[in-house]
N, C-alpha and C positions, 0 to 999 in steps of 0.2 A: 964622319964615320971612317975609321980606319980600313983598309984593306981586309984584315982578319976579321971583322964584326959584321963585315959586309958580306964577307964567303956564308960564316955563320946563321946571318941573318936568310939566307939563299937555300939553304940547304935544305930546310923541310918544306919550300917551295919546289923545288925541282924533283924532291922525293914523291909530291905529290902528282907533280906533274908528269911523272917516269912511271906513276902506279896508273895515273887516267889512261896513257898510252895506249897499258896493255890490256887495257879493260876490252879492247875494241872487239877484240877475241875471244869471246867465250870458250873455256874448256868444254872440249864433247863431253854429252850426256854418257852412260852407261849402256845405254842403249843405242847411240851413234851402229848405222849401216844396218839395222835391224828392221824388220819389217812387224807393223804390230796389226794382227787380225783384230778387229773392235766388232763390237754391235752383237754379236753372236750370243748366246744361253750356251756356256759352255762346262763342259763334264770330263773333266781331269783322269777321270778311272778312278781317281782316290777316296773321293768322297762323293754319300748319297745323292747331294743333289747339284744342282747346275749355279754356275757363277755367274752372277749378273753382272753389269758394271764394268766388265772385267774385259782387259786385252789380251791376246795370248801374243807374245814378244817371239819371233824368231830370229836367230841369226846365226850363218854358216849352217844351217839343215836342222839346227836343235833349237830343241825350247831356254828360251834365254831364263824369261820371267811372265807372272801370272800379274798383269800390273793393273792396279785401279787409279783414276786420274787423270790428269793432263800430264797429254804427251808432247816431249820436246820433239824440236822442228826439224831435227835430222833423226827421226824415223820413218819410212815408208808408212802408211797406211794403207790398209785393205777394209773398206768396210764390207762386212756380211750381216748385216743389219738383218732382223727378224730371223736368222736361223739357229739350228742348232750345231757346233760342234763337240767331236767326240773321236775319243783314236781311235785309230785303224783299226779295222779287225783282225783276229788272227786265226788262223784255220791252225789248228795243234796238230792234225792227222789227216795230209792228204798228200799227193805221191803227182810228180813232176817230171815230165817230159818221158813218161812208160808207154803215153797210146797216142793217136792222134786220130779224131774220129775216133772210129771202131776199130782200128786196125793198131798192132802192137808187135813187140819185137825190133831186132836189127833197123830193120830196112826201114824204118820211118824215125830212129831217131838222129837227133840233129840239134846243136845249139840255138835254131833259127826257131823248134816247134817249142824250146825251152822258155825261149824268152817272149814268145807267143803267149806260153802259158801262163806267165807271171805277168804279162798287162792283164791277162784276160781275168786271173784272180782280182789285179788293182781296180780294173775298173767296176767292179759288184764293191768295193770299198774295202774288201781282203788287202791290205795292205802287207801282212807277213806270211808264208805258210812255211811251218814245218813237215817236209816229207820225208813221210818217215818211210823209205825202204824201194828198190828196185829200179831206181833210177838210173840211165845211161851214165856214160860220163862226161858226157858233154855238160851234163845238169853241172859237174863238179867243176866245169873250166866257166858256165856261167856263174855259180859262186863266189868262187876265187875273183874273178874279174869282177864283179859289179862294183860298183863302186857306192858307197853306203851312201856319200850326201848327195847321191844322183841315182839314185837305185833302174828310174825308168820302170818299172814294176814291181809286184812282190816281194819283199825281200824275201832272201829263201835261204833256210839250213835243209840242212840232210842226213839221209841214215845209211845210203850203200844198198850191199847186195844184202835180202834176209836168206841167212842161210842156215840151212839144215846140217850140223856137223856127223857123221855118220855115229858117232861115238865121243866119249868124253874127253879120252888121249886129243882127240884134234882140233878140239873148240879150241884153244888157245890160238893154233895156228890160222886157224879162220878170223880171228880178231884181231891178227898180227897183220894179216893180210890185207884187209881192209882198211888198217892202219896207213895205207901207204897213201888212200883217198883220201883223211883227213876228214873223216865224219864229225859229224857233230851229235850224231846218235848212234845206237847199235838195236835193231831191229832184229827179231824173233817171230816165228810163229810157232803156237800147240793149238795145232785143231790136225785132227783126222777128216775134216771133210767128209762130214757125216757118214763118216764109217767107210771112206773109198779111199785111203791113204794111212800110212805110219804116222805117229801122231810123238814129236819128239819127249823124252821120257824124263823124269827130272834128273835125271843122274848127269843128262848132258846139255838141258836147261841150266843148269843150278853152273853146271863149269864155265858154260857161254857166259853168264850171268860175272863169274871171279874174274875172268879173263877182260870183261868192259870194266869191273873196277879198276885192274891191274895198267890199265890204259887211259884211266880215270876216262871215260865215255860214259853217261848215261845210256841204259836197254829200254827200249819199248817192248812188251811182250802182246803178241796178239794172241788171244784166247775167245775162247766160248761159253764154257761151263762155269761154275762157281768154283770146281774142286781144282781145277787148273788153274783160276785165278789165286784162291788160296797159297797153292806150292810156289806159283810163280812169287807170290808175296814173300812167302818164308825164304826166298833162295833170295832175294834182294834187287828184286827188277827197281825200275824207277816209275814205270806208270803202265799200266793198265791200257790197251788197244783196245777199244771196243768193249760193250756195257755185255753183260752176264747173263745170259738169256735160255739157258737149260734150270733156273729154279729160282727163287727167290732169294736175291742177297742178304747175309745173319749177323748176327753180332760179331760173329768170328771173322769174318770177309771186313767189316767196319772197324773192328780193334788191328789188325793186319792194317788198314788203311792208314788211319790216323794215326797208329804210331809211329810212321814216317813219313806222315803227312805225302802220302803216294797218291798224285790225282788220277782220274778217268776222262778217256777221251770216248763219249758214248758213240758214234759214229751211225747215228738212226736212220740216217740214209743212205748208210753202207746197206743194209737191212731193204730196204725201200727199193733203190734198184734192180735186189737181185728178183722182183717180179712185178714190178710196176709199168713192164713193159708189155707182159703180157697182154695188154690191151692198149688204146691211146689215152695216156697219160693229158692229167686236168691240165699242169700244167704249161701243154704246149700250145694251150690260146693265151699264157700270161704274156700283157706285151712287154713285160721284165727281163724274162728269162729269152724272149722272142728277142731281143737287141743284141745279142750274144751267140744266139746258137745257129749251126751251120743248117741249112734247109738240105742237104744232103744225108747228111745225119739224123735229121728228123722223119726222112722218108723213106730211110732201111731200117729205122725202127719200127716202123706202120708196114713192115711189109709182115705179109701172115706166118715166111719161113722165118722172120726173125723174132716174130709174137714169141711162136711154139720154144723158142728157148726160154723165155722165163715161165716156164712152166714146168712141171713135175716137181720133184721131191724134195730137190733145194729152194724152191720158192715156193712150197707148201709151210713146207719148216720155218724160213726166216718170216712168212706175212703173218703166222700163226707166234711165234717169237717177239714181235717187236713189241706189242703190248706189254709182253714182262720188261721187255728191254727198257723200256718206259719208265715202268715203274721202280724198277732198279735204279738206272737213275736217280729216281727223285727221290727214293729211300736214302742210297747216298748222299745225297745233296744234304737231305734234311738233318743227316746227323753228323755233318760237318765236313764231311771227304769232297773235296776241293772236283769241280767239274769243269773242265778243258775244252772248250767249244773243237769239235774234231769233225769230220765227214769222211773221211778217207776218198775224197773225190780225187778225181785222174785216171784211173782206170776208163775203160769205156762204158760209157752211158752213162758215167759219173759226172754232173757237169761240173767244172771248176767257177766258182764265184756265184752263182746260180744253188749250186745245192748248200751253200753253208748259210747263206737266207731261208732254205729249206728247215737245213737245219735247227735255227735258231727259233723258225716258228715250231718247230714240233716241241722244241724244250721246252717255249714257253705253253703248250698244247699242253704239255704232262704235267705242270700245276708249278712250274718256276715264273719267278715271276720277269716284267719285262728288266727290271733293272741289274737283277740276277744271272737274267742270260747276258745282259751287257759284260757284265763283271768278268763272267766267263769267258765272252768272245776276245776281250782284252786283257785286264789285269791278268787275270788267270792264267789265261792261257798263253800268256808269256813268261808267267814263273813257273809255269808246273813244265815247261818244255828248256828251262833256263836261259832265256834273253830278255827276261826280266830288268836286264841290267839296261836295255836300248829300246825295249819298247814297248808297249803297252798301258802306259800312263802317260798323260801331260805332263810330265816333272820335270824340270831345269835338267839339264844335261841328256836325255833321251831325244831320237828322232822325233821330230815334228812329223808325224806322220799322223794326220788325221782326216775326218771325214765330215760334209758339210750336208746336212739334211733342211727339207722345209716343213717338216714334222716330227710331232716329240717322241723318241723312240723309248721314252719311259713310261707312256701310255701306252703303246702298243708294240712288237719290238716288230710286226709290217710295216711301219713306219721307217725302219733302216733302208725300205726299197725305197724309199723318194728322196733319192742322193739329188745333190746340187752341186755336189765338187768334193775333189778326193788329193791329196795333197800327201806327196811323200818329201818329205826331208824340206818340209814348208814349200814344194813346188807346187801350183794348182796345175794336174796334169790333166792331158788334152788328147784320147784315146777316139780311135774314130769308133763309134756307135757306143758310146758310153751313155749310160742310163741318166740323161740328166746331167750329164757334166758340161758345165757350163761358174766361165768364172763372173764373177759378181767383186765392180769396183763401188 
């Protein structure tokens, strides 16, 4: 054999032996550094019913992939075997760092009651709240700052100061203004407050209204009546505060809705508060709501001078009110206008994360069903507040932010109270007196 026949003869020997080499190394999966929740009945937002089989992939705080199969050996496993998950909730309408306790104003706020208030939503499984209006500004240095793939509580948007412009010349200036906070909303109110206040008029509605488009800001509009909701419709709000409760919602309030597919944030325990205190409320034997709430607080509610405030003429009106309130609701729902799971909890006596469980059982109380309020407290209620884009669905690229139940909450949506773990940005987070939170390897 010559020298030259010999190389030849060599060569797809060593080619072969140069390919076994590198064999020794597998190329990482797709899913390399990714952690996969297995074992769970889990519910995307997207679709009616639950995935079986199914992992949910996270990595870097976002949903990677919805995987069925065997999983390769460089991904974490979490198994949650037998339960359910489902994303985060979202409160569309409640108000952040205004009271603490019962006490409101200057002198109690603080970034420290802020960031209080957004575990205290996380751990009831509210994982987002949109607040919409009168928050300090400290709320706005805990926004800026948070950091989305570590949120530590709630995530939170915001709407600023609501403010009454005296006249239409100045609304612009007012939205200029507030410009400077970097809103994510622009909040309104038209109520007279049953007949004890000026009740802003649409000529200066309708400008507030030009002035959030001119600054591309979506407007919340808080109202009352049906005819206010109406004009607020025509002037071009983006959604509806609170469900209609001086008359029965019509075809005209419905055509107004859908044709900008403009949702409602019904807020039934906005309603609920203002005289549910008049007496001791049922639920301060819930041991639910009991793992959350301050026993000081619950003992200057039980006092008789602070009874006598939810009484007389605004909590004659709203307890007699809510029933329409109800039904409006579910009149909208039925004919297609998009419903926004809301509470307007944070004020005081409002509880935060406590009342939007409240809430969700009254919606499904008014003939929605459970899977429908789910819809609401997520899908929904992240595209009709627009962060649709980050959260409110299991889908590839949005926060892993979701919540782990040991009950099906599409038989009943009291079932969302028996959390087992709540998870932002794929972290199982670890709150002291959290409802059940407890992580499961």
């Amino acid at each position: 054999m010559t020298l030259l026949s010999g190389i030849r003869h060599c060569l797809p020997l060593c080619c072969v032996a140069l390919l076994l080499a590198g064999c020794g190394s597998p190329p990482p999966s797709p899913f390399a550094g990714a952690t996969a929740w297995t074992g769970a009945r889990i519910w995307t937002g997207d679709d009616e019913g639950y995935l079986e089989d199914t992992a949910l992939i996270v990595r870097d705080g976002k949903v990677l992939a919805l995987h069925r199969g065997d999983l390769p050996d460089d991904v974490q496993v979490r198994d949650v075997s037998g339960q359910y998950l489902i994303p985060g909730l979202i409160n569309a309408h409640g108000h952040v760092g205004m009271a603490r306790g019962l006490e409101t104003g200057p002198a109690i706020h603080s970034r420290a009651n802020v960031e209080a208030q957004l575990q205290l939503y996380a751990r009831y499984g509210i994982t987002t709240v949109i607040s919409l209006g009168d928050e300090p500004e400290q709320a706005f240095e805990a926004r800026d700052e948070q950091n989305p793939a570590d949120p530590r509580g709630a995530r939170l948007f915001l709407a600023g100061d609501v403010f009454h412009p005296p006249d239409a010349a100045s609304a612009r200036g007012k939205v200029e203004a507030l410009m400077r906070m970097n809103p994510d909303w622009i909040k309104i109110r038209v109520d007279d407050h049953l007949g004890t206040a000026d009740k802003m008029p649409p000529d200066v509605y309708g400008a507030v209204i030009d002035a959030s488009n001119e600054f591309g800001r979506p407007l919340a509009s808080h109202m009352v009546t049906l005819e206010d909701a109406k004009g607020l419709l025509r002037a071009g709000t983006h959604l509806i505060a609170h469900s209609v409760r001086d008359a029965p919602v019509d075809n005209e309030l419905i055509e107004l809705m859908r044709e900008r597919d403009i949702c409602i944030t019904p807020t039934l325990t906005r309603e609920v508060s203002v005289f549910v205190y008049a007496k001791r409320p049922d639920f301060f034997d819930d041991p639910f709501f009991l793992k959350a709430a301050d026993p000081d607080v619950l003992d200057a509610l039980q006092a008789p001078e602070m009874q006598a405030r939810f009484t007389g003429r605004a909590a004659d009106y709203y307890r007699a009110a809510l029933p329409l309130a109800k039904a409006n609701m579910l009149t909208l729902h039925e004919a297609g206008v998009r419903v926004a799971m809301g509470t307007d909890s944070g004020p005081p006596a409002r509880f935060q994360g406590y009342f939007e469980h409240m809430e969700m059982a009254m919606m499904q109380e008014a003939g929605m069903t459970p899977l429908e309020v789910l819809i609401s407290a997520t899908r929904d209620a992240a595209e009709c507040t627009g962060v649709g884009d980050q959260v409110g669905t299991l889908t590839p690229g949005k926060w892993a932010d979701f919540v782990l139940l040991e009950a099906d909450p599409m038989q009943d949506i009291h079932h969302l109270r028996r959390l087992t773990g709540i998870a932002l940005a794929g972290q199982l987070q670890q709150f002291d007196d959290v409802p059940h939170a407890t992580e499961h390897r």
